[in-house]
One Martini backbone bead per residue (centre of mass of N, CA, C, O) as a GRO file, in nm:
protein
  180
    1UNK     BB    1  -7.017   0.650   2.180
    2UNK     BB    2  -6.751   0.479   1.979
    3UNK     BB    3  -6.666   0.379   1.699
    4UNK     BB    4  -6.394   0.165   1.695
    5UNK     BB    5  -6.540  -0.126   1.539
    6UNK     BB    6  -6.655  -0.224   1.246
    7UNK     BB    7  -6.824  -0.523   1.187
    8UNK     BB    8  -6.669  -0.548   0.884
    9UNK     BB    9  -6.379  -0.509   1.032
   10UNK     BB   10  -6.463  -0.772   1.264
   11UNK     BB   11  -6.663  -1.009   1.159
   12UNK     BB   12  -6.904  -0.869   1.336
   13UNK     BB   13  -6.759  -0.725   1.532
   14UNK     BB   14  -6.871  -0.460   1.760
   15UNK     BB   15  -6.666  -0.102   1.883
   16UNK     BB   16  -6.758   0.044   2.161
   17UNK     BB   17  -6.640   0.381   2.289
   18UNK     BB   18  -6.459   0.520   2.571
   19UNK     BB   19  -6.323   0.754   2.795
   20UNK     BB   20  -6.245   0.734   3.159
   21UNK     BB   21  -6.272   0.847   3.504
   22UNK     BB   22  -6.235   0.690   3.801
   23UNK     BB   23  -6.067   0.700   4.104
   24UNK     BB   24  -5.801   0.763   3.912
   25UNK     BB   25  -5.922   0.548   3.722
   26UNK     BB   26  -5.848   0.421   3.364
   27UNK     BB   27  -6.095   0.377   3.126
   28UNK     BB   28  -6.288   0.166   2.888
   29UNK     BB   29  -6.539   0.156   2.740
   30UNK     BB   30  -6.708  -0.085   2.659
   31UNK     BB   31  -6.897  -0.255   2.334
   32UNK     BB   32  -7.040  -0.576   2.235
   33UNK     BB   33  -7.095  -0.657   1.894
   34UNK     BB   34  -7.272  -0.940   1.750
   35UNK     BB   35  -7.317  -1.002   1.405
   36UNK     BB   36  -7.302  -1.267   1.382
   37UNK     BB   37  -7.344  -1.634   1.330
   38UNK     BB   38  -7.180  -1.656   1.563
   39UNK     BB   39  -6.983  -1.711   1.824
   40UNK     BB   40  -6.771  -1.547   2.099
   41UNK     BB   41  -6.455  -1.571   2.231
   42UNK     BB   42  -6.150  -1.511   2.348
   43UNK     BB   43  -6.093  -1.268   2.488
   44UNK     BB   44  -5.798  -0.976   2.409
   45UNK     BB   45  -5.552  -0.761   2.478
   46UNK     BB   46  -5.363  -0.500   2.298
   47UNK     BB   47  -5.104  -0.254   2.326
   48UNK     BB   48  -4.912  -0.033   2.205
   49UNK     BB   49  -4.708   0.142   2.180
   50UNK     BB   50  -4.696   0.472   2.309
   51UNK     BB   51  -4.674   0.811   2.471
   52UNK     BB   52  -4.762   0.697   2.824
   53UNK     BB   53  -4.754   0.415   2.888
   54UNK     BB   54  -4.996   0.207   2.824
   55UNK     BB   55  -5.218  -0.033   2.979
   56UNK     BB   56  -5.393  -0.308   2.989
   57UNK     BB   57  -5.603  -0.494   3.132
   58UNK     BB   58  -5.845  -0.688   3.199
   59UNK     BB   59  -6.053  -0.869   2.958
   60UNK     BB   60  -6.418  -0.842   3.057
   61UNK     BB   61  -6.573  -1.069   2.868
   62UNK     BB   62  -6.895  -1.232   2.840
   63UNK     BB   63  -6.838  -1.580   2.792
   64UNK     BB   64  -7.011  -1.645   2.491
   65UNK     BB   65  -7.082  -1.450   2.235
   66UNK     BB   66  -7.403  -1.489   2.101
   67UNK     BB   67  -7.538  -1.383   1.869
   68UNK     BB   68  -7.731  -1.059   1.888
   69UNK     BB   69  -7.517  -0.973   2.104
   70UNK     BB   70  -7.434  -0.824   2.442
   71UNK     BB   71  -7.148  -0.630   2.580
   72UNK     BB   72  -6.989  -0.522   2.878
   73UNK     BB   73  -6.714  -0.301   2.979
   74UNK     BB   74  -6.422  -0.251   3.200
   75UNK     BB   75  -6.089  -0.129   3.107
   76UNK     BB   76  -5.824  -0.095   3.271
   77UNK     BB   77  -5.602   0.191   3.279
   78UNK     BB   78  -5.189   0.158   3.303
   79UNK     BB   79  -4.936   0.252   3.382
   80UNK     BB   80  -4.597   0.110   3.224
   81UNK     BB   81  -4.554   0.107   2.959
   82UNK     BB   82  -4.425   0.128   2.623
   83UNK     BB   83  -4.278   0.388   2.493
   84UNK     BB   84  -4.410   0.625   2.201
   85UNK     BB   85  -4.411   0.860   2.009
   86UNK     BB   86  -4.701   0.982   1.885
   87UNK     BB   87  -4.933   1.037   1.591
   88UNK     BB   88  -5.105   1.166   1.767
   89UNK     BB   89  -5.046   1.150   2.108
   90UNK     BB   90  -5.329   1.000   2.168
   91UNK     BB   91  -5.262   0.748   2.039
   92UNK     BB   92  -5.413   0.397   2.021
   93UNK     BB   93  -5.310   0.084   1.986
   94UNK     BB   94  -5.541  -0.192   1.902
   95UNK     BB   95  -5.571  -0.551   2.010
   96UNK     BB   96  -5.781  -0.772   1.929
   97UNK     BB   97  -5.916  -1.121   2.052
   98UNK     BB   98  -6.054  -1.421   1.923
   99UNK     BB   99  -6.203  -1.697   1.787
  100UNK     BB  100  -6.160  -1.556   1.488
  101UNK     BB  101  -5.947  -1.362   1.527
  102UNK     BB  102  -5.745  -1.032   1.453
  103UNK     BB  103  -5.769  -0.700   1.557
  104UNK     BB  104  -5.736  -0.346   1.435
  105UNK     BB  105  -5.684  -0.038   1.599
  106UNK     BB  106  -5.776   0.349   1.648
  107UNK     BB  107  -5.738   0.573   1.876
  108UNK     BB  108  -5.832   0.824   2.088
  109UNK     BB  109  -5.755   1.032   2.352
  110UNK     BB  110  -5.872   1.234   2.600
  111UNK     BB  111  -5.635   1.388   2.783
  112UNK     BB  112  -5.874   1.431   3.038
  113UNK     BB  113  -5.789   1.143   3.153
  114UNK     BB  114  -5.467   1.205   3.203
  115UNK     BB  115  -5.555   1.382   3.459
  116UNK     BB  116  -5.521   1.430   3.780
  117UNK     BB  117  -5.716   1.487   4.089
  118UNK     BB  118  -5.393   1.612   4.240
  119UNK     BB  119  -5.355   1.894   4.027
  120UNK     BB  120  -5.270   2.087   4.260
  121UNK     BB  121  -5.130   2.389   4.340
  122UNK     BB  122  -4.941   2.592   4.480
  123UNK     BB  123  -4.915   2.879   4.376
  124UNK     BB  124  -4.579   2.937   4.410
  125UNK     BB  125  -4.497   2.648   4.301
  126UNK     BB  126  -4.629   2.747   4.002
  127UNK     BB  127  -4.437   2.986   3.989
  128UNK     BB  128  -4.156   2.867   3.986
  129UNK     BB  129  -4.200   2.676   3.771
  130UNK     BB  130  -4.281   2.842   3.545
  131UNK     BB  131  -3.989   3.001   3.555
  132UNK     BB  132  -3.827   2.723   3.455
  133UNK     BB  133  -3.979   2.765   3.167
  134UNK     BB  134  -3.916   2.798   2.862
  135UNK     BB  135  -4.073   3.062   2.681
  136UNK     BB  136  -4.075   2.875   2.418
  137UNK     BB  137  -4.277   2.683   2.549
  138UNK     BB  138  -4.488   2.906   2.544
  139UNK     BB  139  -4.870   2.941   2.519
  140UNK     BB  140  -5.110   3.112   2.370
  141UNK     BB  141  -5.515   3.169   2.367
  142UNK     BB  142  -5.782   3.234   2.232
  143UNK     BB  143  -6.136   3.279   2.279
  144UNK     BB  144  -6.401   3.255   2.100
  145UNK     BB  145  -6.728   3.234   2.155
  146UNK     BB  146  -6.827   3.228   2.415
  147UNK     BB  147  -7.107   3.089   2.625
  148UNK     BB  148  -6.964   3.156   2.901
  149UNK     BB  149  -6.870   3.211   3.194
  150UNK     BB  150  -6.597   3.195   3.378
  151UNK     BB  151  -6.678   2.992   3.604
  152UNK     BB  152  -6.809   2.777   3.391
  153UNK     BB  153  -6.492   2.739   3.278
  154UNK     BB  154  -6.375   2.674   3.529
  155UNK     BB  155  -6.608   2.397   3.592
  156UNK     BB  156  -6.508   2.259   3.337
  157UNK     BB  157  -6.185   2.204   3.403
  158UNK     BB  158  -6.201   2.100   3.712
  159UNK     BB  159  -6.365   1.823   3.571
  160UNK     BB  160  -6.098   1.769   3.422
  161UNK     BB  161  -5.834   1.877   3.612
  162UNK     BB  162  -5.821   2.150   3.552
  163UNK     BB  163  -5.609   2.412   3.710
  164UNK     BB  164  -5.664   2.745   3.881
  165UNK     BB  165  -5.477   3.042   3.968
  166UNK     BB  166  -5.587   3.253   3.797
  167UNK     BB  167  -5.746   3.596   3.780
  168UNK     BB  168  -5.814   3.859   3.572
  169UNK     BB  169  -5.846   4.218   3.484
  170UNK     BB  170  -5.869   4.346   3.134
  171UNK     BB  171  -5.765   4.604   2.912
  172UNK     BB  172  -5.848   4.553   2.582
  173UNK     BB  173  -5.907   4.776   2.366
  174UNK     BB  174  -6.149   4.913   2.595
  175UNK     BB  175  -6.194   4.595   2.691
  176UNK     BB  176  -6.302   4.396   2.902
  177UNK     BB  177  -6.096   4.111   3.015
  178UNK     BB  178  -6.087   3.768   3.152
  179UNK     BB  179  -5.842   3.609   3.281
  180UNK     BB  180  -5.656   3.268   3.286
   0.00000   0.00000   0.00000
């Protein structure tokens, strides 16, 4: 987890976060540490607008939490919320409110969190739908120094919900390299 809200900027409350995703549902992983010499009680949280129109879902913090005392949740998170391009694109701004004040801080989303469980392509489908996208729209990109198999770098991508269409050999100025 990494640290959301330091407990200075927080008046006390010190928030670690980080986002996962488990059966199709997206959740901010949520630890809430009162450093303060006071309770906290009343939490409520909301997004800004987004760049995915994502909203929160109800946050169960329980409550009250009382000095030196630490609480966890999982906070769902839905599309549907109202959308703004951010920059960087994944970035969620978000106000946290207590009875102590209103707190605002801003996280990154890492994108694999936003990939669906069922975004496999039937190989044709997805030769078709690519040759529908403008060329100036692709992008390549070489990984260099990698310590992983093709395999390996396949079932890390998989698990992240990105599927592969192709492999293939090929010789690149006398290298055999593998392409996906």
């Amino acid at each position: 987890m990494e640290e959301w809200l330091p407990a200075v900027r927080g008046k006390g409350m010190e928030i670690l976060g980080t986002f996962v995703r488990r059966g199709g549902q997206i959740y901010a992983d949520m630890t809430f540490n009162n450093k303060a010499m006071q309770m906290m009680a009343d939490f409520a949280i909301q997004f800004n607008k987004n760049s995915f129109g994502l909203a929160p879902g109800p946050l169960a913090v329980n409550s009250p939490l009382m000095p030196n005392c630490t609480a966890s949740t999982l906070l769902p998170i839905t599309p549907g919320g109202l959308v703004m391009k951010m920059s960087p694109l994944t970035q969620l701004q978000v106000a946290i409110k207590n009875n102590v004040d209103v707190f605002y801080f801003s996280v990154n989303m890492p994108t694999h969190v936003l990939f669906s469980e069922d975004g496999t392509m039937d190989r044709k489908v997805f030769l078709a739908t690519w040759k529908e996208i403008p060329q100036s729209n692709e992008v390549q990109a070489s990984v260099d120094n990698v310590s992983l198999t093709p395999d390996q770098v396949q079932q890390k991508l998989e698990t992240n919900n990105v599927f592969l269409i192709a492999r293939r050999q090929v010789d690149v100025g006398g290298l055999n390299q593998e392409l996906m």
